[in-house]
C-alpha positions as CSV (number, residue, x, y, z in Angstrom):
1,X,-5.0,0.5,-7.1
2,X,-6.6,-0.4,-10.5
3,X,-5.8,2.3,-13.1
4,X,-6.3,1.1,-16.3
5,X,-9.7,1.3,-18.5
6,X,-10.5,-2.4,-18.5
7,X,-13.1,-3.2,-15.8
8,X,-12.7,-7.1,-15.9
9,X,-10.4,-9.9,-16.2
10,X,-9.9,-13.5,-15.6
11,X,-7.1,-15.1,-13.8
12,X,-4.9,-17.2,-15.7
13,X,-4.0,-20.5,-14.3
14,X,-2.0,-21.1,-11.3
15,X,1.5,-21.2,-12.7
16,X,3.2,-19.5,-9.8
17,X,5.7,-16.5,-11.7
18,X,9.5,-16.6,-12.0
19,X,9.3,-13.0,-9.6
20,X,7.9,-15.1,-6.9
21,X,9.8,-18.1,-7.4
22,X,13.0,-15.8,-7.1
23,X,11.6,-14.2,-3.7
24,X,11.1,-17.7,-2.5
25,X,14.6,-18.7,-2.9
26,X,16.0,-16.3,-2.0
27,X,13.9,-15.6,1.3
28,X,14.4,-19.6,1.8
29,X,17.9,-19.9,1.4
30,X,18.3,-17.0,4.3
31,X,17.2,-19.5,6.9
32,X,19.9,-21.8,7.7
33,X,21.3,-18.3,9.0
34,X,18.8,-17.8,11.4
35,X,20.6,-19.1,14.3
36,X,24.3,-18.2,13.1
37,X,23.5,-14.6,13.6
38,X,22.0,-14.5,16.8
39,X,26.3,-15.7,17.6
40,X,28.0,-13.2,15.6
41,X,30.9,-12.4,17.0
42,X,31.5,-9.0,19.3
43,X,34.8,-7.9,16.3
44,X,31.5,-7.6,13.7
45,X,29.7,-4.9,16.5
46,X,32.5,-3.1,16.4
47,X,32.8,-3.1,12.8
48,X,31.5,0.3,11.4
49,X,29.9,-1.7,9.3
50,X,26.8,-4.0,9.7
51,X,24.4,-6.0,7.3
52,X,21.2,-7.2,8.2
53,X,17.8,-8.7,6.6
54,X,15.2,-10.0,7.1
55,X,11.9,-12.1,5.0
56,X,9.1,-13.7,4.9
57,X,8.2,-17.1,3.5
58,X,3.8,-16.8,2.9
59,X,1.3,-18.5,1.3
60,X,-2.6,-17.1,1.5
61,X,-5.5,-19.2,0.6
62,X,-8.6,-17.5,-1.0
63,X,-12.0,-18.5,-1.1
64,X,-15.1,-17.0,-2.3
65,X,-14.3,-12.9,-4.2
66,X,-15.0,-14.5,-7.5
67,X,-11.8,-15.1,-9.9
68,X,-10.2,-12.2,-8.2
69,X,-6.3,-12.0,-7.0
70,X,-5.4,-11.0,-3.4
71,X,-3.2,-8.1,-3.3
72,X,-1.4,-6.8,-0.2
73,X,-0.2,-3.5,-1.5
74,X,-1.0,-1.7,-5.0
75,X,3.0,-1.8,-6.2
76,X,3.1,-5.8,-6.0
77,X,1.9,-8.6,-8.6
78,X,-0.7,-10.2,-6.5
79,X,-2.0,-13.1,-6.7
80,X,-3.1,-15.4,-9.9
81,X,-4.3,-18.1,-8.3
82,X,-6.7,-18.9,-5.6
83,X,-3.3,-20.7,-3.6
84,X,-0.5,-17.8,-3.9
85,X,3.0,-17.5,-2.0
86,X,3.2,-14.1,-3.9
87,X,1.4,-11.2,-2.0
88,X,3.3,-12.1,1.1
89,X,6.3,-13.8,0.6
90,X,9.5,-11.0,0.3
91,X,13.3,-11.0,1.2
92,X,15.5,-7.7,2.7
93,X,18.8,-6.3,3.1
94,X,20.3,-3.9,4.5
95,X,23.3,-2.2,4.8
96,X,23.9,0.4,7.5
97,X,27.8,2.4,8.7
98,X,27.9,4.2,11.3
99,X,31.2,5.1,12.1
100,X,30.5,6.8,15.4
101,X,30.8,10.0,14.1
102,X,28.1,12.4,13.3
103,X,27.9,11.1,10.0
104,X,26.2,7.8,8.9
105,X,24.7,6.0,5.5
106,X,22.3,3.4,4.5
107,X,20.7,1.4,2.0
108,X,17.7,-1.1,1.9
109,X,16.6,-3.0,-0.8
110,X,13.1,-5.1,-0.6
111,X,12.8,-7.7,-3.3
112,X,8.9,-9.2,-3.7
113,X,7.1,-9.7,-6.8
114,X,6.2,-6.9,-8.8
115,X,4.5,-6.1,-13.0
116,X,6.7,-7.0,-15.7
117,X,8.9,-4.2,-16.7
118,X,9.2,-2.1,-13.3
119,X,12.8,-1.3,-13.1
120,X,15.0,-2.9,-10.6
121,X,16.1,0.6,-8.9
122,X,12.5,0.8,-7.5
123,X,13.6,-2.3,-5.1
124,X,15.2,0.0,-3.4
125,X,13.0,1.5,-0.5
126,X,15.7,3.9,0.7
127,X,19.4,5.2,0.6
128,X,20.7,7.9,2.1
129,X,23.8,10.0,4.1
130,X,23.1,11.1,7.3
131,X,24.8,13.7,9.8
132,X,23.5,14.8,12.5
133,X,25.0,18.4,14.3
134,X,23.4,17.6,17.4
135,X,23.0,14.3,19.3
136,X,19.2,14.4,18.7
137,X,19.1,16.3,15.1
138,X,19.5,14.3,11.8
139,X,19.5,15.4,8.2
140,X,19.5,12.8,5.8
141,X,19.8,13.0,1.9
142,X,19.0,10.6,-0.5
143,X,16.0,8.3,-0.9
144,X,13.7,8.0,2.3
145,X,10.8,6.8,4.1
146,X,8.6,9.4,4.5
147,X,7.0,9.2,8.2
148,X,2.7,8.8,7.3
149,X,1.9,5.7,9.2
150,X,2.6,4.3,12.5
151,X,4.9,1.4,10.6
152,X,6.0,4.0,8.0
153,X,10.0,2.3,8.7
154,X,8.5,-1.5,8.6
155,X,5.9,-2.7,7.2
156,X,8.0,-4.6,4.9
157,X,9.3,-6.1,8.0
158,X,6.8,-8.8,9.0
159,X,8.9,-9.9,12.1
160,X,8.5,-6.3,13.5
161,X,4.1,-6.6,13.0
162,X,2.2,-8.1,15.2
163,X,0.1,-9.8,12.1
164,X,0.6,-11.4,9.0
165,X,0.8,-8.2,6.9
166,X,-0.4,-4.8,7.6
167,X,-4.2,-4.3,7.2
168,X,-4.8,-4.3,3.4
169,X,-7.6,-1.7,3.8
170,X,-5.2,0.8,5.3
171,X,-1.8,0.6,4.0
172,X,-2.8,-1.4,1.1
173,X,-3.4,1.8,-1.3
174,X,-0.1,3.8,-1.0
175,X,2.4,3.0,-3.5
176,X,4.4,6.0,-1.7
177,X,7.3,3.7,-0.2
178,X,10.1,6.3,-0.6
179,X,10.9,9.8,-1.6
180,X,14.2,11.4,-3.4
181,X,14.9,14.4,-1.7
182,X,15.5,15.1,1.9
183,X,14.3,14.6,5.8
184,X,14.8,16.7,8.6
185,X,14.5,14.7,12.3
186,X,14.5,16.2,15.4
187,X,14.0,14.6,18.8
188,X,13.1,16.0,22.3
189,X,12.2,14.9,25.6
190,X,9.8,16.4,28.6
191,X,9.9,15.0,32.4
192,X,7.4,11.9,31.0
193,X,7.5,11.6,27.3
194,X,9.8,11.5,24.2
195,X,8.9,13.5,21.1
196,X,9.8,13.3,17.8
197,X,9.2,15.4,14.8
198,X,10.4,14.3,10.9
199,X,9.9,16.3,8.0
200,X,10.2,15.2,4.3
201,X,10.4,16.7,1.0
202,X,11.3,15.5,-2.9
203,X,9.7,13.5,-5.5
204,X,8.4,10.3,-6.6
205,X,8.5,7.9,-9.3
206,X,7.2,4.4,-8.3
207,X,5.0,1.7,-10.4
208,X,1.7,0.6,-9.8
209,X,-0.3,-2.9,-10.8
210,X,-3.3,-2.7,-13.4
211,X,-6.6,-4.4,-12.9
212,X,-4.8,-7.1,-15.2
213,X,-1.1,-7.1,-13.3
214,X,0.4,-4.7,-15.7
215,X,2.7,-2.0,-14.4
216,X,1.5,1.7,-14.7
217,X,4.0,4.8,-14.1
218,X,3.4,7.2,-11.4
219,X,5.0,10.1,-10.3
220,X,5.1,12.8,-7.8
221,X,6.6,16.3,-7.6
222,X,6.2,19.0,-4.8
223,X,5.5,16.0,-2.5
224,X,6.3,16.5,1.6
225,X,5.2,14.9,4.5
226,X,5.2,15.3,8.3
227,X,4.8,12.8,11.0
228,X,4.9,14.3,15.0
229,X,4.9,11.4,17.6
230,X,5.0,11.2,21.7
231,X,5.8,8.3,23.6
232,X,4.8,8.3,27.6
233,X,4.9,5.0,29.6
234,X,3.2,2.7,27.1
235,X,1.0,4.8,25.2
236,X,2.3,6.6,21.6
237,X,0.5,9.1,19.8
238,X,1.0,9.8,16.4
239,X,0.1,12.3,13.6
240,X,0.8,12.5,9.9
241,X,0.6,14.7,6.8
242,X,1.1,14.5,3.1
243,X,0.9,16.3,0.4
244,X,1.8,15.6,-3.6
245,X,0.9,16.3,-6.8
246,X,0.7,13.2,-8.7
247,X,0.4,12.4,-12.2
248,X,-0.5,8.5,-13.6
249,X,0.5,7.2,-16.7
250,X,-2.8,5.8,-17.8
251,X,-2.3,5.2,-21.2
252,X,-3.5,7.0,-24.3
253,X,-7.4,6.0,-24.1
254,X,-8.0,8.9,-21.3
255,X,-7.9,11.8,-23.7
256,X,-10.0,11.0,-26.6
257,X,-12.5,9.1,-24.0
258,X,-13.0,12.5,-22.3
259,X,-12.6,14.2,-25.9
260,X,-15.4,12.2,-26.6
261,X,-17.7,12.1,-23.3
262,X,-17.3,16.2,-24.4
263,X,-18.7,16.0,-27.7
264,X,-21.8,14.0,-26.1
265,X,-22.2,16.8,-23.7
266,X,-22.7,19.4,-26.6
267,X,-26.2,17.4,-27.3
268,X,-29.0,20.0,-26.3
269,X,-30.4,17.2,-23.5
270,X,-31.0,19.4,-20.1
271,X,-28.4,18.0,-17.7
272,X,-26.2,16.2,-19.8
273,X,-23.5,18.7,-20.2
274,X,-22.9,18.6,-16.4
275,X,-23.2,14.9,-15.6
276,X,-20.7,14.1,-18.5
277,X,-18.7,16.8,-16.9
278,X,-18.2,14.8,-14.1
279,X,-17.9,11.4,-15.7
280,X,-15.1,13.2,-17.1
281,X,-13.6,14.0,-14.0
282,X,-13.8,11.3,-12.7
283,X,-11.0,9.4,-15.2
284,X,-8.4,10.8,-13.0
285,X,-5.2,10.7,-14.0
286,X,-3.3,13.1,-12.1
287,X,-3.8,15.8,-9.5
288,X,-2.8,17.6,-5.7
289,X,-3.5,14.9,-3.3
290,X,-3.4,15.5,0.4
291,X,-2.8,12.8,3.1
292,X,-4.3,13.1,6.6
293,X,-3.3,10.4,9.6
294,X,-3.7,9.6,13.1
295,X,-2.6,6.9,15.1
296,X,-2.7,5.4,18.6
297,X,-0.9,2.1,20.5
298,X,-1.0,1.3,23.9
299,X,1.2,-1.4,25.5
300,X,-0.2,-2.7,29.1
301,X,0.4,-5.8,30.9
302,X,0.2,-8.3,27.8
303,X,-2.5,-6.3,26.4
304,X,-1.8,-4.5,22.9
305,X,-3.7,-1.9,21.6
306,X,-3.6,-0.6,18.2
307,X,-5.7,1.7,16.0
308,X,-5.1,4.4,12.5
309,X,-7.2,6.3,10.9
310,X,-6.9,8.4,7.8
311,X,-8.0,10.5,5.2
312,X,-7.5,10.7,1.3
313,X,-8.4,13.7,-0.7
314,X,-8.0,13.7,-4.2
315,X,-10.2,16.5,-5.6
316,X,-13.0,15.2,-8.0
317,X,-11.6,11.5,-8.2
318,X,-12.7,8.2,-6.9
319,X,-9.7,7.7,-5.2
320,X,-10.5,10.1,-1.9
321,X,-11.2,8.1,1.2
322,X,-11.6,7.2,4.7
323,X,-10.0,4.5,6.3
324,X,-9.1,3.1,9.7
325,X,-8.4,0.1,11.5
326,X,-8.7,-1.2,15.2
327,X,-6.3,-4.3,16.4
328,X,-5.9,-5.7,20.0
329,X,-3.5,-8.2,21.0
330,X,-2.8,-10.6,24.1
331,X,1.1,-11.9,24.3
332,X,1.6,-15.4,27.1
333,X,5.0,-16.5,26.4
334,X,6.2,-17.1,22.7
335,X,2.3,-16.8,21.5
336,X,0.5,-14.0,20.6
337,X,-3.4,-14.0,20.2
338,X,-5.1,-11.3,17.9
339,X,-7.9,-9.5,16.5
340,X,-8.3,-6.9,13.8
341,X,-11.0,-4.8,12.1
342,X,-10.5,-2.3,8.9
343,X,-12.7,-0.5,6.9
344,X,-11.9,1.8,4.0
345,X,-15.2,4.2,2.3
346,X,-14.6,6.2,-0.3
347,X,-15.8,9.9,0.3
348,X,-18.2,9.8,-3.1
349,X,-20.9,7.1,-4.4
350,X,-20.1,4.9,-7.3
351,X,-21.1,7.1,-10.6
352,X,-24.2,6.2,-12.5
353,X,-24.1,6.7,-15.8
354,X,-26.7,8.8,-17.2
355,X,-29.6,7.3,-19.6
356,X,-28.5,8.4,-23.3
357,X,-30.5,6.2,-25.5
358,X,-33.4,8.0,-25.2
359,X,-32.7,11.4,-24.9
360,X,-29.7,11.2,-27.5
361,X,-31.7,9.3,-30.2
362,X,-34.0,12.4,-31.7
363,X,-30.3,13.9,-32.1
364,X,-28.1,10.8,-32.9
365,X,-30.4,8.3,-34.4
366,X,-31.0,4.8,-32.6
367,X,-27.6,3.3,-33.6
368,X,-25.6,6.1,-32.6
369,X,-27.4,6.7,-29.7
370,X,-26.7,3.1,-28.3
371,X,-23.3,3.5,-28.7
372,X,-22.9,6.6,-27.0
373,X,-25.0,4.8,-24.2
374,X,-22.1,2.2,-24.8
375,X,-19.4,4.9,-24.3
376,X,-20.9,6.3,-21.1
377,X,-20.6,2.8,-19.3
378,X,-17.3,2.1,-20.4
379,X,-16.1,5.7,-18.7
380,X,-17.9,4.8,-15.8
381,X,-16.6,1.5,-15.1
382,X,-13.0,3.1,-16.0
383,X,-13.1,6.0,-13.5
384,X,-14.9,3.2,-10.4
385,X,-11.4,1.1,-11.2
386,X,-10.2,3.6,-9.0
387,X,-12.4,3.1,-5.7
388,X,-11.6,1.0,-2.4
389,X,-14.8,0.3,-0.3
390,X,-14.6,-3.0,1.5
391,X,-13.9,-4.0,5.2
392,X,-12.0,-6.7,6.9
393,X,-12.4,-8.8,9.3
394,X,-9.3,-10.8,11.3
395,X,-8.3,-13.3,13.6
396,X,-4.2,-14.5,14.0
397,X,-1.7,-16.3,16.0
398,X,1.6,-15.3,15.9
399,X,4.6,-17.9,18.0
400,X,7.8,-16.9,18.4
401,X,9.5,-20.3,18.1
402,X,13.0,-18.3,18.0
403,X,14.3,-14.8,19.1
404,X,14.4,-13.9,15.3
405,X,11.9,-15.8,13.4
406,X,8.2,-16.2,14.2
407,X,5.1,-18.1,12.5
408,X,2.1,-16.8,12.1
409,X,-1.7,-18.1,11.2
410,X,-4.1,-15.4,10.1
411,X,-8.1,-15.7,8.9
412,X,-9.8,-13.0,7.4
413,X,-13.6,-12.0,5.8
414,X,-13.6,-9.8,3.4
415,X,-16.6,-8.0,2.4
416,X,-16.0,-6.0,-0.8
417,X,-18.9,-3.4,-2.0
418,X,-19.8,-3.0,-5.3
419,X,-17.5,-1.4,-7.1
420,X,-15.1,-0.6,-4.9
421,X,-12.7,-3.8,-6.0
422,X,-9.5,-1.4,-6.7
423,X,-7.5,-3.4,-4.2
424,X,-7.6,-6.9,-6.1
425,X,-6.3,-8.2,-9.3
426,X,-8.9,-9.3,-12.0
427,X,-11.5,-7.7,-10.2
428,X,-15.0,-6.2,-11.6
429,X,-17.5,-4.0,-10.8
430,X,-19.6,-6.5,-8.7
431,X,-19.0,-7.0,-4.7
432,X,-17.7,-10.0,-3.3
433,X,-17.5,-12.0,0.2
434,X,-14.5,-14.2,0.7
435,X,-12.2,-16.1,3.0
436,X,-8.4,-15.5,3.2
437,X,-6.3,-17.9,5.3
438,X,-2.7,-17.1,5.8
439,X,0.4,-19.2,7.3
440,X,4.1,-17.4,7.7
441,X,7.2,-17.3,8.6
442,X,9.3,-13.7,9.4
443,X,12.4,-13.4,10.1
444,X,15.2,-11.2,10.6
445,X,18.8,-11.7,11.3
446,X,21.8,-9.4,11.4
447,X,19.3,-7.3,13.5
């Protein structure tokens, strides 16, 4: 998600960072443990106490989208360079007790790289206590996952995916990992099926990357969300709500640029008042947001079937939205064959900005009037920062070469619209074609 006022950039050579280095080594130096925890001994189960992680060691090769940086999700660095181990590559621990009581606690940190300056407490995707005061209720307090997406608990968790990373076009856009606050779970079960229902409520403070990989502030209050999913023989159903008020920490250019685009609108040119209005608007910086999700997998035979859809409304911003995603998958043996098709489409065109020079000049003068013209495009470009429109295109391997680690080959087309670049690093307002190609190793261990 691009929210900063610049509309271009150029990628600096391709010096890998010390974030991603870090990630690297430590994600690396978790492998010689790979096989040493699949033999843990039985006195460690019956510890109340267990620690597990898991990783991923990535590196994706770009081609074609310009100068632009890949980036898998809007809180991470993305890439600099067109050869990058950073979008993927990530390491995870976790720390669960469960004493065998109704109470329990957790903790789960998630180190990948992220801007310069985004405090290490973020890392933290969730900690809470738990009780539960029935088998199949549970209350837990603290920071949580709130329950939007079909892989809401995991998509950190490359080993549990059935591709290289969760489809950029979908998932990439929420920077919503985590809420402080509260969930309520409750499950239930019919002759056929298993249902569960999990309600969150808090806030959110989280960082998001810049069109240049700085780190912008964002927070939420009055956010909840709802997820409500059946299981029945292989089929799971699943739906999803959310609901925030956000605010972005966009810098101090927003204000006088709309003080500004008001000024212009005082001009006594029929129309302009109302398309600057709008211009204005649509430099968001803050507002109620509302989530809406479904989702559907179905398991038969060796066949998987996968498929989400969602939508994003953010009153009078470019960042409301449609997107969805379709993904089938074939498993013989250790090897897993797959496809996958995304799409996101922002619910509103790119804005044009309206013709000044002309009309203004009998009011502004010629010089004045061009710079107002000037103006105009600059707010445009700022408020299209904002927009996703492209669509995805992927094949992948994935073989399981041992019970807890798998490596996977992905290939993806990208086809990004004109401007609708928010999801890449250095981007522009042009659209761009490309070719990703991605090779991995998950893992988990502990598990």
């Amino acid at each position: 998600m691009h929210l900063s006022q610049a509309s271009s950039g150029r990628a600096p050579g391709g010096r890998r960072s010390r974030s991603t280095a870090a990630v690297l080594a430590v994600a690396a130096a978790t492998l010689p443990f790979l096989a040493l925890a699949q033999e843990r001994s039985t006195a460690s189960l019956d510890s109340p106490w267990r620690v597990s992680g898991f990783g991923t060691l990535g590196a994706v090769q770009q081609s074609g989208g310009h100068e632009w940086g890949f980036v898998r999700n809007s809180t991470q660095l993305g890439a600099s360079s067109r050869l990058s181990a950073a979008p993927d590559s990530r390491a995870g621990l976790q720390l669960n007790w469960n004493p065998g009581t109704r109470w329990e606690a957790g903790i789960q940190g998630v180190l990948l790289p992220k801007p310069s300056g985004t405090p290490a407490v973020e890392s933290i995707e969730w900690a809470h206590v738990g009780y539960r005061p029935l088998p199949d209720t549970r209350l837990r307090i603290g920071r949580v996952a709130p329950d939007i997406f079909l892989f809401a608990d995991s998509r950190n968790v490359g080993f549990a995916l059935p591709w290289a990373r969760p489809p950029v076009d979908f998932y990439g856009f929420v920077p919503l990992a985590s809420v402080d606050g509260a969930d309520l779970e409750q499950r239930w079960f019919t002759e056929a099926s298993t249902w569960r229902a999990r309600l969150s409520a808090g806030s959110v403070q989280t960082s998001v990357t810049d069109v240049n990989g700085g780190r912008v502030k964002m927070k939420g209050r009055d956010t909840w969300a709802f997820g409500l999913t059946r299981e029945e023989g292989g089929l799971l159903l699943k739906g999803s709500y959310l609901r925030s008020r956000l605010q972005v920490d966009t810098g101090a250019g927003v204000g006088p640029l709309r003080d500004a685009l008001g000024q212009l609108g005082q001009l006594p040119v029929p129309g302009l008042a109302g398309a600057l209005d709008d211009l204005s608007q649509n430099l968001w910086n803050g507002g109620f947001s509302s989530y809406w999700a479904l989702a559907a997998q179905y398991e038969t035979g060796p066949w998987t079937f996968t498929a989400e859809g969602s939508q994003l409304r953010v009153p009078r911003s470019p960042l409301s939205a449609r997107r969805a995603y379709v993904s089938a998958g074939y498993r013989s043996g250790a090897f897993t064959y797959y496809g996958i098709a995304s799409r996101v489409k922002p619910d509103k065109p790119a804005f044009t900005a309206p013709d000044l020079a002309g009309p203004a000049t009998p009011f502004l003068g010629a010089e004045d009037a061009q710079a107002a013209q000037a103006l105009v495009g600059i707010a445009a470009a700022a408020g299209d920062n904002f927009r996703f429109d492209q669509s995805t295109l992927g094949v992948g391997l994935r073989w399981d070469f041992m019970p807890n680690a798998a490596l996977k080959l992905q290939v993806d087309r990208f086809d990004v619209r004109s401007n609708g670049a928010a999801g890449w690093r250095f981007a522009d307002s042009r659209g761009a074609r490309g070719t990703l190609v991605s090779v991995l190793v998950d893992f988990v261990w502990g598990q």
